[in-house]
C-alpha positions as CSV (number, residue, x, y, z in Angstrom):
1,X,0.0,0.0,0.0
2,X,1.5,3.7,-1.2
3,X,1.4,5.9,2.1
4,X,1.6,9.4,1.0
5,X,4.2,11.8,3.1
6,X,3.3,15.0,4.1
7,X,6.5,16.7,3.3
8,X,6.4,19.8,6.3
9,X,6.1,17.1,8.6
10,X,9.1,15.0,7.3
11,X,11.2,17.7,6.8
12,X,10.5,19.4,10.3
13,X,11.2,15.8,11.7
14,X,14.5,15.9,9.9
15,X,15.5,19.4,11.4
16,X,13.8,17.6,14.7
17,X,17.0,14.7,14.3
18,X,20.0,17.5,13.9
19,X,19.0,18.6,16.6
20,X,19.2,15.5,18.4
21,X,22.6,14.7,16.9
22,X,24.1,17.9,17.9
23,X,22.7,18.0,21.4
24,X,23.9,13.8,21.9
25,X,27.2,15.1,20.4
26,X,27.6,18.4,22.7
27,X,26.1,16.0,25.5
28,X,29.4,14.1,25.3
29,X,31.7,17.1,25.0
30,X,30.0,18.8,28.2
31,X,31.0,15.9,29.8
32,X,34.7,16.0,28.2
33,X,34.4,19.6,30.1
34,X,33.7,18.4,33.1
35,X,35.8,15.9,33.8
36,X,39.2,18.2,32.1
37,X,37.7,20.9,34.7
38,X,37.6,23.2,31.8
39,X,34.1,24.6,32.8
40,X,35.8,25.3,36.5
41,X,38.5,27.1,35.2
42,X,36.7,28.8,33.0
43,X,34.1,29.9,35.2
44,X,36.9,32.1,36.7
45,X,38.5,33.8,33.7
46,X,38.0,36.9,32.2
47,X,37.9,35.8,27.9
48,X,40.8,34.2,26.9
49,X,42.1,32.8,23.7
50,X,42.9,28.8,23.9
51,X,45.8,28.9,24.9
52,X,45.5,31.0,27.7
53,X,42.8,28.8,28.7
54,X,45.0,25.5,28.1
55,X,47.5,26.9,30.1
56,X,45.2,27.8,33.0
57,X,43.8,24.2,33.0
58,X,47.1,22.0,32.7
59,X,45.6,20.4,29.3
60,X,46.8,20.6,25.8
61,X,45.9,23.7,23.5
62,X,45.2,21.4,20.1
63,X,42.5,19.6,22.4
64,X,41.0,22.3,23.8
65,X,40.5,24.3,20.8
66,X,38.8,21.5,19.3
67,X,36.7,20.7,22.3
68,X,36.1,25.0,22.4
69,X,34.9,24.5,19.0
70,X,32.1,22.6,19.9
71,X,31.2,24.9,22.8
72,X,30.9,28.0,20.4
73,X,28.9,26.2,18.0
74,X,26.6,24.3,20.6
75,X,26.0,27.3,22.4
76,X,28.2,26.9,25.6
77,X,31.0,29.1,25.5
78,X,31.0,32.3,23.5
79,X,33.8,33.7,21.0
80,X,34.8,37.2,20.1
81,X,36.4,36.4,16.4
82,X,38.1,40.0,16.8
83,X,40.3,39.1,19.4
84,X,40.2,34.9,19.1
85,X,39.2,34.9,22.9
86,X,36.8,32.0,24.4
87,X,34.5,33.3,27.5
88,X,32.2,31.0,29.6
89,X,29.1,33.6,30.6
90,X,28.4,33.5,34.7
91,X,24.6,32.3,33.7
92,X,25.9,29.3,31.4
93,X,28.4,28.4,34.4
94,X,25.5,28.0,36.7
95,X,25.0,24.8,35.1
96,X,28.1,23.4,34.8
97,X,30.5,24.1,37.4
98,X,31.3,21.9,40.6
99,X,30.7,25.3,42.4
100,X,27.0,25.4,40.9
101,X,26.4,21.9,42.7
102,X,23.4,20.5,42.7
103,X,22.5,22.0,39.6
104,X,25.7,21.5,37.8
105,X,24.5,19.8,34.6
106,X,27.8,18.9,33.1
107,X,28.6,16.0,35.6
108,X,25.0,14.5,34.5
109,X,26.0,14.7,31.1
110,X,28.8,12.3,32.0
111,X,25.8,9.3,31.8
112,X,25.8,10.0,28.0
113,X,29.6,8.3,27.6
114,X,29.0,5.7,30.4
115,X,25.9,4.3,29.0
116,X,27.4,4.5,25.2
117,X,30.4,1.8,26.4
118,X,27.4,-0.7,26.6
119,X,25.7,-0.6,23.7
120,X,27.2,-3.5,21.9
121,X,25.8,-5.6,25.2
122,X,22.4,-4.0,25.4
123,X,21.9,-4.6,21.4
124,X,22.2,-8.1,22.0
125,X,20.2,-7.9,25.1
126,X,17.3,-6.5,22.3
127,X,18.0,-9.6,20.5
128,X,18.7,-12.5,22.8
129,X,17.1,-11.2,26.3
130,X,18.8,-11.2,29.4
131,X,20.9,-8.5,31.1
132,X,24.2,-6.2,31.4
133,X,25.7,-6.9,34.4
134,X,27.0,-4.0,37.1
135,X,30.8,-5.0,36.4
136,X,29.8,-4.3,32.3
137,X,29.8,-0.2,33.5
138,X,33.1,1.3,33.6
139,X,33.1,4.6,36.1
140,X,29.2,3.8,37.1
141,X,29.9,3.9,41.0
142,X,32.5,7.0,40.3
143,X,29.7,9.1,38.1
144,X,26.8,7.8,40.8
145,X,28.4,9.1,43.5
146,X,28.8,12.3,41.4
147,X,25.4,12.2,40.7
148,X,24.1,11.2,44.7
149,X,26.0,13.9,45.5
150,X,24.3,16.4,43.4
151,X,20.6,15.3,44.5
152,X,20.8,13.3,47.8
153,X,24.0,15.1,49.8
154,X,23.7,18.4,48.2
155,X,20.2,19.0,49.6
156,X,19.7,16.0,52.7
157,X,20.5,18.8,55.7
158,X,18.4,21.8,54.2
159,X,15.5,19.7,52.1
160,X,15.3,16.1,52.4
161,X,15.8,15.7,56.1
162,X,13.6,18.8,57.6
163,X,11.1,17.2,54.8
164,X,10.1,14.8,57.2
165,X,8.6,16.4,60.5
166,X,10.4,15.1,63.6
167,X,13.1,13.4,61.8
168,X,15.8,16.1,62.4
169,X,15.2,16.3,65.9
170,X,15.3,12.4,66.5
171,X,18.3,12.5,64.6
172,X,19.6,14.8,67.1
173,X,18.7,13.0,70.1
174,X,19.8,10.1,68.8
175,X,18.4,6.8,66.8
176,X,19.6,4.0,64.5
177,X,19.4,4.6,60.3
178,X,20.0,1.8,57.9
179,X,20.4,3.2,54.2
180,X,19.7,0.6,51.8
181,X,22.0,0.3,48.4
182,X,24.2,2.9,50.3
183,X,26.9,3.3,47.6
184,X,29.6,4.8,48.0
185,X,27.6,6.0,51.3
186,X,28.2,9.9,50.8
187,X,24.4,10.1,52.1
188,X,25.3,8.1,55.5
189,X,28.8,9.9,55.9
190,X,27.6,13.3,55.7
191,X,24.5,12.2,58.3
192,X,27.0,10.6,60.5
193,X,28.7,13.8,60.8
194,X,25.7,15.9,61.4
195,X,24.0,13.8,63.6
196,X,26.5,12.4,66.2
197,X,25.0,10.8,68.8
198,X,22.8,8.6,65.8
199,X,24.1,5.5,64.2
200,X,24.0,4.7,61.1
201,X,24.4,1.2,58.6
202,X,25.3,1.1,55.2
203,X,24.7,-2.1,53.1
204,X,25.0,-2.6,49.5
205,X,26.0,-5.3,47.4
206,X,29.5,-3.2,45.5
207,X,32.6,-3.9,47.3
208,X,33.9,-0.8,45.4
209,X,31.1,1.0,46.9
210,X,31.4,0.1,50.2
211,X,35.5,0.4,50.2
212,X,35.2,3.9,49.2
213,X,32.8,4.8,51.9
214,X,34.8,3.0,54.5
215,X,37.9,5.3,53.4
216,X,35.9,7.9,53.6
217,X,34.2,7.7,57.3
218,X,37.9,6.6,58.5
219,X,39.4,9.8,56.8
220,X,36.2,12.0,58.8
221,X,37.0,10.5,61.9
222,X,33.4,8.7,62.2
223,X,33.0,6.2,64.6
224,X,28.8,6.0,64.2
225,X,29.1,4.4,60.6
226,X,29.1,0.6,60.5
227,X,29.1,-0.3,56.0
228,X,28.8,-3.8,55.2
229,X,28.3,-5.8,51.9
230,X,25.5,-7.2,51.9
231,X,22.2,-8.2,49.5
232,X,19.4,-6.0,50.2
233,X,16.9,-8.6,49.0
234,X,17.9,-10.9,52.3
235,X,17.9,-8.6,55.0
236,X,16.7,-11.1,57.5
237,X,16.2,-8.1,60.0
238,X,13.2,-7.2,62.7
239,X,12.8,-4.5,64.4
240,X,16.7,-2.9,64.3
241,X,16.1,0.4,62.8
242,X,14.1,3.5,63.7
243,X,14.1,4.7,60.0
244,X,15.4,3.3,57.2
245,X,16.5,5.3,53.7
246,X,17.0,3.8,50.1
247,X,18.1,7.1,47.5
248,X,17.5,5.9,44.1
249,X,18.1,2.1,44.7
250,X,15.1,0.8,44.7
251,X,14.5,0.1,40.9
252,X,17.6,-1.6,40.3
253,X,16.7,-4.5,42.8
254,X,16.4,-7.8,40.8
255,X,14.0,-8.4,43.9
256,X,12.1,-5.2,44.8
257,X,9.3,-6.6,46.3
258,X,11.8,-8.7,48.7
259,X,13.6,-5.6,49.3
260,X,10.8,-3.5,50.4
261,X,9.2,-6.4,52.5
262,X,12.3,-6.7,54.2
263,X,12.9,-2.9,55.3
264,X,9.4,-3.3,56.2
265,X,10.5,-6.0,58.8
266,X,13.2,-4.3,59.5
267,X,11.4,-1.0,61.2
268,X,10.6,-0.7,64.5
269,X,7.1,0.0,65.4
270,X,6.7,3.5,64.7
271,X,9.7,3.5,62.4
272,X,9.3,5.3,59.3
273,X,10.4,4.3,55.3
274,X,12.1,7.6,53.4
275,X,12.6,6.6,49.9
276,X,14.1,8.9,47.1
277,X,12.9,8.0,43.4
278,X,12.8,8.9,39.9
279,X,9.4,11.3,39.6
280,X,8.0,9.3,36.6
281,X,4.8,8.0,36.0
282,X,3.6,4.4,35.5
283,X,1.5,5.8,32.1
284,X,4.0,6.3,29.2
285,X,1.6,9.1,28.1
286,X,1.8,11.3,31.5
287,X,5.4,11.1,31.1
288,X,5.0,13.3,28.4
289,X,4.8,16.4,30.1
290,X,8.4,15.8,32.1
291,X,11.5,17.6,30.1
292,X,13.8,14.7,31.4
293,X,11.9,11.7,29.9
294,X,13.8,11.1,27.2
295,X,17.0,11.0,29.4
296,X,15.5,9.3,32.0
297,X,14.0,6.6,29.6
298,X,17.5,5.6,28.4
299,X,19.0,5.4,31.7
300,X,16.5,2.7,33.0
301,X,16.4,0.6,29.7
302,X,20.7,1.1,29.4
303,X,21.1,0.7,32.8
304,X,18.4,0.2,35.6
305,X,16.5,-2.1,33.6
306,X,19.0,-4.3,32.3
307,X,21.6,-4.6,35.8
308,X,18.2,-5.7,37.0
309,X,17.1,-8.8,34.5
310,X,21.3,-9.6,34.3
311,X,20.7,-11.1,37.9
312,X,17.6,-12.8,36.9
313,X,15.2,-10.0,38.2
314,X,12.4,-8.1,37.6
315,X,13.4,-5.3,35.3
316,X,11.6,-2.7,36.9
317,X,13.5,-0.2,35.9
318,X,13.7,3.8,36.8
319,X,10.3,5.0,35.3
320,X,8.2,1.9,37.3
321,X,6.8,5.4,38.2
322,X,5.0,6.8,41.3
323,X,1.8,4.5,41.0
324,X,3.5,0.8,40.8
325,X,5.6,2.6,43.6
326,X,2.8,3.2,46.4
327,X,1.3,-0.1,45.1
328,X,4.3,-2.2,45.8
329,X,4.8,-0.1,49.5
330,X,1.3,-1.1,50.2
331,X,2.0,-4.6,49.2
332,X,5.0,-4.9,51.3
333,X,3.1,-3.4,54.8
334,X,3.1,0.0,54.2
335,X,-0.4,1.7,55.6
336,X,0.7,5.3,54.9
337,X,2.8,6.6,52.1
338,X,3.2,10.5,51.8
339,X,5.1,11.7,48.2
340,X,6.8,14.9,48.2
341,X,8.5,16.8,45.7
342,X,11.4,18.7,47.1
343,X,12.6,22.1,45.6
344,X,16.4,21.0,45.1
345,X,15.7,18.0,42.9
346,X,13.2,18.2,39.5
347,X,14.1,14.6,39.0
348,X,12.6,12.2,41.9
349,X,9.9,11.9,44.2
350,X,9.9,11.6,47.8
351,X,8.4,8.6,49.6
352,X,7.6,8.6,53.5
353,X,6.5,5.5,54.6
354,X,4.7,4.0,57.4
355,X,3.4,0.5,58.1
């Protein structure tokens, strides 16, 4: 059967996909940027041509014109071709500097190369089924922790914890945390040291993870931090904790329904669940309106999804969205479940649960 094209729409389409090239392709350069520090340095310079800018950043000048090159012409960095000089404008910066955490952008866009090292795998994933396992993702704990930093550490003192009423103030007094899928365990370090007379556990199933956060709690001086590897899915705990946290671990359980029963046992009475994750939807079509679907789509079926079915699970993946959420909280003994947005974070919900 001839189908006949209407020829605005194909061509606006086609303008549609250059865009998409150059924005994947500037993506990957931002996050060249941030990892050379060429975004800190230049966040501090008054214009300079490349290789006054080189010199400032310890990198070669062939490379960083290049790499400037695609800043002028994707919009990042602005040129002045009367004097060759490169400038990074203050309001572009405060997306892309360390110093703009947590809404430094750059360090996200450092996803774009991570998740492009597996693609060969998750092709044949596509064809044959199955999974990419966690050990298949060069830098993944070194960019998350990057990442947790940005919208779990960044914001936990000022938004996430005084979200909760009473939390602060039993954290002051004094009570025993568990985070689940703790990381690198930036999260518990930084409560451990703002909440001395707590205690808080760590588990996750990454020696790296857990290595770094034990080097990092030695080097703080905190004694209140106890991080152990250990699978979430067989906690095998009652009654131990007065709250327990998970930030953005959830969805990558092979066994999430295990994993929430089991923090469920693992609360005292009036214990209370807080769990950060991504704000999707479980309805393809709401998750329209959000500006980070796309992105956040990728992630879960290149990563979230896929870690998830490599160790024979469910494949929930990050956009298992707010509904499946407070359905499988319910299902695992939760009677009251609150979800909050929080100010510092456009990306994730909020979950405060109660059994």
């Amino acid at each position: 059967m001839t189908r006949e094209i209407d020829n605005a729409r194909a061509e606006a389409f086609g303008e549609k996909m250059v865009g998409i090239l150059n924005g994947a392709a500037t993506a990957l350069m931002v996050s060249v940027g941030h990892r050379t520090g060429l975004f800190d340095v230049m966040s501090g310079l008054d214009p300079r041509e490349s290789q006054g800018i080189a010199d400032e950043a310890g990198l070669q000048e062939r490379y960083v014109r290049e790499w400037l090159g695609a800043m002028v012409t994707g919009g990042i960095v602005e040129y002045d071709e009367s004097s060759g000089c490169y400038h990074l404008p203050p309001e572009h910066a405060a997306s892309l500097t360390r110093e703009a955490r947590p809404n430094n952008l750059a360090a996200t866009c450092q996803w774009i190369p991570v998740l492009g090292d597996v693609e060969d795998q998750i092709v044949s994933c596509f064809e044959h089924g199955g999974g990419v396992p966690y050990s298949s993702y060069e830098r993944f704990h070194a960019v998350m922790a990057e990442e947790s930093d940005q919208t779990v550490v960044a914001g936990l003192l000022e938004q996430i914890l005084p979200g909760v009423p009473g939390l602060v103030e039993s954290l002051e007094r004094g009570i025993d945390l568990l985070d689940v899928g703790c990381g690198s365990a930036r999260a518990i370090n930084a409560m451990a040291e703002a909440f001395p007379n707590s205690r808080f556990t760590g588990y996750d199933l990454s020696s790296e993870g857990i290595a770094a956060g034990k080097a990092e709690a030695a080097a703080r001086g905190l004694d209140n931090v106890h991080l152990e590897i250990r699978d979430v899915a067989d906690l095998g705990i009652d009654d131990a904790f007065d709250v327990v946290t998970a930030f953005d671990a959830i969805h990558d359980q092979a066994r999430p329904d295990a994993v929430l029963a089991g923090i469920a046992g693992a609360l005292r009475g009036d214990g209370l669940f807080l769990m950060q994750d991504i704000g999707g939807s479980s309805h393809v079509h709401e998750d329209r309106a959000n500006p980070m679907a796309p992105f956040l789509y990728t992630i879960s079926c290149m990563h979230c999804m896929t870690v998830s079915l490599a160790s024979g699970g469910a494949g929930l993946g990050a956009m298992w969205g707010k509904e499946t959420a407070c359905n499988m909280l319910a299902n695992a003994g939760f009677g009251s479940v609150v979800v909050k947005e929080l100010p510092h974070d456009a990306m994730n919900y909020y979950y405060v649960a109660r059994k």
